[in-house]
C-alpha angles and dihedrals in degrees: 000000000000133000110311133213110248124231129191121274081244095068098038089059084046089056108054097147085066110041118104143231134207115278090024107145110223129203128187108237099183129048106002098022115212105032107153130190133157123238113240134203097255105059088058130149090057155150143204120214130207096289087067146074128214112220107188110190114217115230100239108053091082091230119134117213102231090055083043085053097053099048095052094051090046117107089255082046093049090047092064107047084048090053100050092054128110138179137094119222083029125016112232130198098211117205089249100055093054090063096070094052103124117224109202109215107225138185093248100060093112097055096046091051096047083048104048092047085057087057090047087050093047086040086049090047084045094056089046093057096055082044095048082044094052093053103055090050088055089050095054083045093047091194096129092127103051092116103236096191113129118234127232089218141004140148137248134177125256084243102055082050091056092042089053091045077223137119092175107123092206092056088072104049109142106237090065092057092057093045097056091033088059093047098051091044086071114075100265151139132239129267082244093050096061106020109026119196117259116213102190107144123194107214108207087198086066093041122109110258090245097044113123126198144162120258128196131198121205084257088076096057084069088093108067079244139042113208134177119320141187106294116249138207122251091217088060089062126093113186147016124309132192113238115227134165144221104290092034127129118226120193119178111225088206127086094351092185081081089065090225103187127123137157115235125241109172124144120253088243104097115005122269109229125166146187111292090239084081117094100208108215112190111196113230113237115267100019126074115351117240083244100053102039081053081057093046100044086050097046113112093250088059103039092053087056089052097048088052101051090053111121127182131058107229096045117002124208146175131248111248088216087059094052085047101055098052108125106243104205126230082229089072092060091057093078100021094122077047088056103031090053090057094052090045091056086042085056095055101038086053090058102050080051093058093045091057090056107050083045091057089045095049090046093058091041093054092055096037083054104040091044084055088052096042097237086109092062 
């Protein structure tokens, strides 16, 4: 489960048909349909909105939710919720239809959910790193006490709004002003002077018919590293992409409050393109690490200044030249080898999540194939 939006405790206690409880198995019924994922102990309190169904296990079936998880996000899993969908514009996965998912019950229950816990468990150490991470740059940065709550008025002068080249009311919250203003107090260097944005696109239009690449949506960069992915053709993509490679830094302009930055680590073998919402940063050697300028973009100081230079109502984004400009401090490289070891770490422990995963569900799809063929009576 990736980073979530927060609501009051005030909707949340409006909302009691959506809040979760621990164990809840939840699936993804519009966009990608039959994404699965338990709810652990530690997100609570907590609430799904409309994009997501509650699955509430009942005691006395015997199945455990994790198993239940991993069934329904393996690729006979997967067949069925697709399957179930309807729509045109936009397929939906209606409550009903989830209902009448069938769950086989295999042999091998036992083992999948004990596996894919352990994945849970590598995918949880992973997150705490990036936490742990986070919190020694903000140490070296000891900038805990700039206040980043918003404000319903305030008032700025024309000039500030020529000087800006903006009209945008939001642009000039407050609270983005002191958070830029305390970092550029610090002695420091811009995001441009230390990472600068590459503009290489990858036109599938100009690609050979056979050339196979990796493409990323914004959604990728959820997880703080993008790592290798099923191969796709050039003649399946439609538009324009943006070209990055391994070490390099992706934020998506789009939606910042995701906190969709990662550093890429794919391999050379097959091209990395993604979506052109990404803004591709590439650290200069000797200067800020890829690790440690992801921890940076996603601390809470960055991310503020972000929220508040979005423009635009369907889908708001951010100006390049405004992520450019934030003032990096000295202070961060001071503990750039403590940071880049935690992510490293959080790297690691991410892929052996991944890894247990793909082995549970392996597990279930090997024995509901091989049942089907009647190798498995």
């Amino acid at each position: 489960m990736g980073d979530a939006l927060q609501i009051s405790a005030l909707q949340h206690a409006a909302n009691p048909r959506t809040s979760l409880r621990e164990n809840d198995v939840l699936i993804t019924t519009v966009g990608t349909i039959g994404n699965t994922a338990v709810v652990p102990r530690d997100i609570l309190p907590a609430n799904a909105d409309r994009h997501l169904g509650i699955v509430r296990i009942n005691p006395d079936s015997g199945i455990d939710p994790y198993y239940l998880a991993t069934i329904l996000n393996c690729e006979y899993g997967r067949f069925q919720s697709l399957r179930e969908a309807t729509g045109n514009v936009q397929l939906n996965l209606f409550i009903e239809k989830i209902k009448e998912l069938r769950i086989p019950i295999l042999a091998c229950a036992d083992e999948v959910a004990q596996q894919t816990r352990a994945a849970y468990k590598k995918r949880h150490e992973s997150a705490k790193s990036i936490d742990a991470a986070e919190t020694k740059l903000m140490e070296a940065l000891g900038l805990d006490h700039i206040d980043l709550s918003s404000q319903k008025c305030y008032a700025r002068r024309f000039s500030e709004l020529q000087a800006g080249n903006r009209f945008g009311a939001e642009y000039y919250m407050p609270c983005k002003k002191r958070a830029l203003d305390a970092l550029a107090k610090l002695p420091h260097l811009t995001i441009a002077d230390h990472a600068p944005s590459i503009r290489e696109m990858w036109d599938p239009a100009k690609a050979c018919k056979d050339q196979m690449v990796q493409n990323f949506d914004v959604t990728s960069a959820i997880e703080p590293f993008i790592d290798d992915a099923e191969p796709q053709s050039a003649v399946e993509i439609g538009s324009l992409k943006k070209r990055f490679r391994a070490g390099d830094v992706v934020i998506s302009r789009l939606r910042s409050y995701l906190k969709e930055i990662a550093v890429v680590r794919t391999s050379d073998t097959l091209p990395a393109v993604g979506s052109s919402e990404f803004i591709v940063l590439r650290p200069k050697s000797g200067g800020i690490s890829a690790e440690t300028l992801m921890v940076f973009l996603r601390c809470p100081l960055v991310q503020t200044v972000l929220k508040w230079s979005q423009d635009g109502s369907n889908h708001p984004r951010f100006a390049e030249e405004d992520l450019l400009a934030i003032p990096i401090p000295d202070a961060v490289l001071s503990v750039q080898k403590k940071i880049d070891a935690l992510v490293k770490e959080a790297i690691e422990a991410r892929r052996e999540s991944a890894r247990l995963l793909d082995e549970a569900k392996k597990t279930v799809e090997d024995m509901i194939a091989g049942a089907s063929s009647g190798k498995g009576r």
